[in-house]
FIBA-736162 format. One line per 3 residues: number of its first residue (from 0); their letters; for each residue x, y, z of C-alpha. Coordinates in Angstrom, 3 decimals. Layout:
% FIBA-736162
NUM = A = X/Y/Z ~ ...
//
This chain:
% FIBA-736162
0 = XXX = 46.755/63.667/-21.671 ~ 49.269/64.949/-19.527 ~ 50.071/62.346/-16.372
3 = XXX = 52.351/62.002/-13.159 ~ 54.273/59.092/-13.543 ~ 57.038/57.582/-11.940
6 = XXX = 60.810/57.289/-13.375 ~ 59.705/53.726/-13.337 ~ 56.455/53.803/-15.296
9 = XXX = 57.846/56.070/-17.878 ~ 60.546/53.859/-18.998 ~ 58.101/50.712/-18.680
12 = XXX = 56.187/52.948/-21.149 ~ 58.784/53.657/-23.419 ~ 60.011/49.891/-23.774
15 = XXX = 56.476/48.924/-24.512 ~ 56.670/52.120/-27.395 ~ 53.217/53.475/-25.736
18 = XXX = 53.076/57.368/-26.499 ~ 52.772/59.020/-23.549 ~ 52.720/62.569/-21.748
21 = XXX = 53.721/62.875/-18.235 ~ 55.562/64.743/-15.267 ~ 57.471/62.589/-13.466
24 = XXX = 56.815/61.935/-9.789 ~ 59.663/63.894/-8.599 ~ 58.945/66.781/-11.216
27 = XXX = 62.018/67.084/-12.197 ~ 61.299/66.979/-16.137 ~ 58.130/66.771/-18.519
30 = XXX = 58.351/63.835/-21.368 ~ 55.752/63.833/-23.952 ~ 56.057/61.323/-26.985
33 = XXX = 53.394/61.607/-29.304 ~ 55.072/58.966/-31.555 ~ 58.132/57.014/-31.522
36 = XXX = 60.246/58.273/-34.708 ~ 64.086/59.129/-34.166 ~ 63.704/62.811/-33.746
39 = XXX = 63.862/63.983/-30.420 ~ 63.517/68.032/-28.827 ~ 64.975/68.757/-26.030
42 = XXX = 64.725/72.060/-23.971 ~ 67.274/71.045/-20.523 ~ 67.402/74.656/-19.112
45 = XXX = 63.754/75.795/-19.850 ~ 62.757/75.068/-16.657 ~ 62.294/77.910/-13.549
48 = XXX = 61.415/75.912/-10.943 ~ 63.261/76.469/-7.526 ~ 62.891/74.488/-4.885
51 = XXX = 61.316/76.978/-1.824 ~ 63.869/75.586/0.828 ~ 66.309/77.282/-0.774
54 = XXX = 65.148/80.128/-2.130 ~ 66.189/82.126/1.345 ~ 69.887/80.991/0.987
57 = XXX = 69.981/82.629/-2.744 ~ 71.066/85.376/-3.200 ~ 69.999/85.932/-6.990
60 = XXX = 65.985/87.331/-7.441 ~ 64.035/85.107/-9.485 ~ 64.193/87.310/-12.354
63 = XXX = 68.566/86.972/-12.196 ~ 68.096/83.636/-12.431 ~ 65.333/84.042/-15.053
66 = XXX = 67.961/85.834/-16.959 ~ 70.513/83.080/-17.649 ~ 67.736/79.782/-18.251
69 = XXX = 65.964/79.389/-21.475 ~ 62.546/80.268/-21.664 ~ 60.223/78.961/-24.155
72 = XXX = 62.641/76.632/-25.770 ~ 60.147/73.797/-25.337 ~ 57.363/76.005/-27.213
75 = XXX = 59.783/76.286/-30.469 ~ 60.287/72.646/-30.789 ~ 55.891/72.557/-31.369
78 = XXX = 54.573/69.296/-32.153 ~ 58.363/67.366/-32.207 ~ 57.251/63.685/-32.174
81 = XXX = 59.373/63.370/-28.810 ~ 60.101/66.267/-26.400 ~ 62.337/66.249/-23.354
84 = XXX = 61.635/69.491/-21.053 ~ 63.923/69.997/-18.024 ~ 61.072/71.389/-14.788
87 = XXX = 64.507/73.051/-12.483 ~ 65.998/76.064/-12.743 ~ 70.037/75.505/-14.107
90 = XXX = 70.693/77.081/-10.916 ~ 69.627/74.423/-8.773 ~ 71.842/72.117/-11.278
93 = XXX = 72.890/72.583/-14.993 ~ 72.199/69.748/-16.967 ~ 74.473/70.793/-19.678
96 = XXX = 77.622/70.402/-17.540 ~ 78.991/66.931/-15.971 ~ 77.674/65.766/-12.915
99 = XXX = 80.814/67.133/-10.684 ~ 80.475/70.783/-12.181 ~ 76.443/70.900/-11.959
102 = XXX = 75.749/72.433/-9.029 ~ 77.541/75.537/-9.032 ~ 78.736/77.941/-6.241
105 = XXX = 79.359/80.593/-8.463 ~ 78.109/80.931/-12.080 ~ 78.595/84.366/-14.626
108 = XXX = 80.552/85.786/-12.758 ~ 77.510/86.075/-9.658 ~ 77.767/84.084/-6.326
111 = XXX = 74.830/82.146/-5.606 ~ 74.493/81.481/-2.272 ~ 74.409/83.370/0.908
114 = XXX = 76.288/79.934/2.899 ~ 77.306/77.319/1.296 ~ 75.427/74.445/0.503
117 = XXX = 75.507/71.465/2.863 ~ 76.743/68.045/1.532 ~ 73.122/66.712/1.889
120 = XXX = 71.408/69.513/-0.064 ~ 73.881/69.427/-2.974 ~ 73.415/65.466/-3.222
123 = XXX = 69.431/66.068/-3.179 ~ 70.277/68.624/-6.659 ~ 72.641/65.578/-8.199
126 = XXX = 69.461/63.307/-7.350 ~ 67.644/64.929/-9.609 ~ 70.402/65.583/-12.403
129 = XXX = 70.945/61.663/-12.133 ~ 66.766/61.192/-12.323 ~ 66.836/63.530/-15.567
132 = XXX = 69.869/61.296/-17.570 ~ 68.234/58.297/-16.155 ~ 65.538/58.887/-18.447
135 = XXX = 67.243/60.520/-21.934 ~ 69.268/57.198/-21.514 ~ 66.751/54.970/-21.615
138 = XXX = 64.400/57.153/-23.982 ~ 67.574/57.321/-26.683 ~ 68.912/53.356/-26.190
141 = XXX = 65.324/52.715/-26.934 ~ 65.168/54.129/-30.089 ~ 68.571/53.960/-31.007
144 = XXX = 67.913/49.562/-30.609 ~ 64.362/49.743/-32.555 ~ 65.998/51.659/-35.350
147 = XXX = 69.080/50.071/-35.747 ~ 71.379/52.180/-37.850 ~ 69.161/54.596/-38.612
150 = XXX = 70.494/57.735/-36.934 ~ 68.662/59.712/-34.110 ~ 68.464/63.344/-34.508
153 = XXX = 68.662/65.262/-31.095 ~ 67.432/69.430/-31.663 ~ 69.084/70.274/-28.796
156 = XXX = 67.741/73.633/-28.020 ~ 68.822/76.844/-26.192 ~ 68.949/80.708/-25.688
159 = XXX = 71.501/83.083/-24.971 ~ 71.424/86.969/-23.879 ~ 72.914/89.431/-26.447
162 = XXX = 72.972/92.645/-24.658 ~ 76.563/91.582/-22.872 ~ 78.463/91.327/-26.244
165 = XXX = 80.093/94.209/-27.801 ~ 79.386/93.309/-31.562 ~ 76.545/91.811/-34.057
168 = XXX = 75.825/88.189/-32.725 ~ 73.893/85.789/-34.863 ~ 70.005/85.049/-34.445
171 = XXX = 70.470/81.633/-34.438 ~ 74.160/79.986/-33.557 ~ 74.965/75.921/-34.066
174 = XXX = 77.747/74.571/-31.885 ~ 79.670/71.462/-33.353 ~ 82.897/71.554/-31.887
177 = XXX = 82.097/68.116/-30.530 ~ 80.832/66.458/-33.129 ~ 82.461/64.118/-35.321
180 = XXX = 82.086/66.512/-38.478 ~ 84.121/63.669/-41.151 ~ 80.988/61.841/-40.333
183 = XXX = 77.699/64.275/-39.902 ~ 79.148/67.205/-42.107 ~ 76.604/65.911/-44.701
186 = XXX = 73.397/66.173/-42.073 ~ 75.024/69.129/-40.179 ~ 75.485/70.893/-43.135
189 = XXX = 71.931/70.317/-44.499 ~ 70.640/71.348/-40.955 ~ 72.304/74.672/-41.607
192 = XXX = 71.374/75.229/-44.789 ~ 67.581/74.669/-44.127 ~ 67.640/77.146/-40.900
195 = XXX = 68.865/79.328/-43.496 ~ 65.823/78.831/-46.097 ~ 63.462/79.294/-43.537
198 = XXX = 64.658/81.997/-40.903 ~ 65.225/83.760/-44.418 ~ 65.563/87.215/-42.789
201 = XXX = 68.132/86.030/-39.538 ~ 71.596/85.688/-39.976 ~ 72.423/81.471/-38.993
204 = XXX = 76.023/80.922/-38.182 ~ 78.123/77.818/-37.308 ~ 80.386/78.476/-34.114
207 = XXX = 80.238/81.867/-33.726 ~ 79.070/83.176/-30.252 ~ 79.267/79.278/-29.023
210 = XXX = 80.628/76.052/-30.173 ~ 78.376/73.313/-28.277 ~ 80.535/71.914/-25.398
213 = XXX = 77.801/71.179/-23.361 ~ 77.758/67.849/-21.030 ~ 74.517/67.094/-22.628
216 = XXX = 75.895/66.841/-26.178 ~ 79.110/64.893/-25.689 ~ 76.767/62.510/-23.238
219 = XXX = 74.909/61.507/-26.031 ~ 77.809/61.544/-28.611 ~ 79.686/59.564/-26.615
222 = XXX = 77.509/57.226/-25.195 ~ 76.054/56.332/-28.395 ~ 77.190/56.110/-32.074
225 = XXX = 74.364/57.085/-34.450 ~ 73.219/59.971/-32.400 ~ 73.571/63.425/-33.789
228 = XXX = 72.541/66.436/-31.612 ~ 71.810/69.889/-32.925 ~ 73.080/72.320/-30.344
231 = XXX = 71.197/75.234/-31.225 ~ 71.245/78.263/-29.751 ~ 68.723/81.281/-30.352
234 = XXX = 69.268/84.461/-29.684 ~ 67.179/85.803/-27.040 ~ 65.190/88.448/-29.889
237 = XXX = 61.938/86.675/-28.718 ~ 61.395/88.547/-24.724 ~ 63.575/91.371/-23.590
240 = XXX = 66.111/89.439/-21.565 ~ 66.803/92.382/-18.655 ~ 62.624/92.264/-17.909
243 = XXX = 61.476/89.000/-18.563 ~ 59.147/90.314/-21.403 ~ 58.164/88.184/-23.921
246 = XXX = 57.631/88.947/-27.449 ~ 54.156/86.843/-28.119 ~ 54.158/86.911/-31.997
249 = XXX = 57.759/86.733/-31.842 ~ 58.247/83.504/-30.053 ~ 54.861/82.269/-32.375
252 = XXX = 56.679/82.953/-35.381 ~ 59.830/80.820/-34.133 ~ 58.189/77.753/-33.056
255 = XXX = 56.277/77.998/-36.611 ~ 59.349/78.005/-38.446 ~ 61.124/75.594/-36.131
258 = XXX = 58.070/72.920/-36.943 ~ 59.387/73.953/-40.470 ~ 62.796/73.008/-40.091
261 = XXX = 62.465/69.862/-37.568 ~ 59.575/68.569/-40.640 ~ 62.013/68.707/-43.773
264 = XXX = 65.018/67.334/-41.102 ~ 62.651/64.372/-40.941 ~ 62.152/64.526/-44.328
267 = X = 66.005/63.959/-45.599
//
């Protein structure tokens, strides 16, 4: 049952290893565990929320800033044992870069305000970045202490719009770039092959439209030694990016075969 909790709580929860469901009090992110294994979803840009105090100084319609977050990403990763859902829009910050480039001014190529943003107002976004890490930290030195060497496997997951590139892009694109590859190739390379197997009719490629350089990767990399993140990025095939149309059956069929992939992952 879903609950507002504070950042507090939630972490008193976690070190106790009660599963849980909650919004935090600040709503900044949704946490549910339904068991404490070392898998963990996360979905950092599928939020949309705004805050309304700002929404006058943008200069982007809801819909342009629809356009570049990841919608439904939360919904593929189904019934993952542990799922981390980011509530704000990646326009009020971007949890994917560092804390010093996550509130941006200007982002594809699109200014975002109408007047800048006061130094108050841009430390009230970096609040709520901070709140967000506060939490995947203690949530992954949790299970990285209860399971020892046993690694932690982070599906890390995103969208992208394909309309802007000027050749065939892959359905399904996994960024390693920064990950230590003379260590994971093994696990990476088993990921691969079983998004292969099972999104038998898309075309899976390593590197290829993006190479997973996000903040929220190399956080966890470097912070901690037996984590392994997935940076996964899906094609946006499931809605028609330019209307905000989704593709029911289309997004049903993903987070069926994601369930798939994340179960034999856990399986290995």
């Amino acid at each position: 049952m879903q609950q507002e909790l504070s950042l507090e709580e939630i972490c008193a929860l976690i070190a106790k290893r009660i599963p849980f469901e909650a919004i935090d009090s600040e709503h900044c992110f949704h946490l549910k565990i339904s068991s404490y294994e070392p898998i963990i979803g996360a979905a950092i840009h599928d939020g949309h929320h705004f805050p309304h105090h700002l929404q006058q100084n943008c200069v982007l319609s809801e819909q342009e800033r629809w356009y570049e977050e990841d919608p439904c990403t939360a919904r593929f990763l189904g019934d993952i044992p542990i799922l981390f859902k980011g509530l704000d829009s990646r326009y009020y910050y971007d949890l994917n870069r560092t804390e010093s480039e996550a509130v941006y001014e200007t982002a594809w190529g699109k200014t975002i305000w109408s007047r800048p943003l006061t130094a108050k107002e841009r430390e009230e976004a970096l609040k709520r970045y901070r709140r967000c890490y506060q939490v995947i930290d203690c949530l992954v030195k949790s299970l990285v202490n209860y399971f020892s060497e046993q690694p932690i496997l982070v599906f890390d997951i995103h969208s992208y719009n394909f309309k802007r590139w000027d050749r065939a892009v892959p359905e399904i694109n996994i960024g390693t770039s920064q990950i230590d590859m003379q260590k994971w190739s093994g696990v990476m390379n088993t990921y691969l092959k079983t998004l292969t197997r099972v999104f038998d009719t898309y075309w899976v490629a390593e590197n290829d439209t993006f190479y997973g350089k996000g903040a929220f990767l190399k956080h966890l990399s470097t912070h901690y030694k037996n984590v392994l993140v997935f940076a996964t990025e899906f094609k946006k095939f499931y809605c028609d990016e330019l209307t905000g149309e989704l593709y029911e059956n289309a997004i049903q069929d993903t987070t069926t075969k994601m369930q798939m992939v994340v179960d034999q992952m856990r399986a290995n």
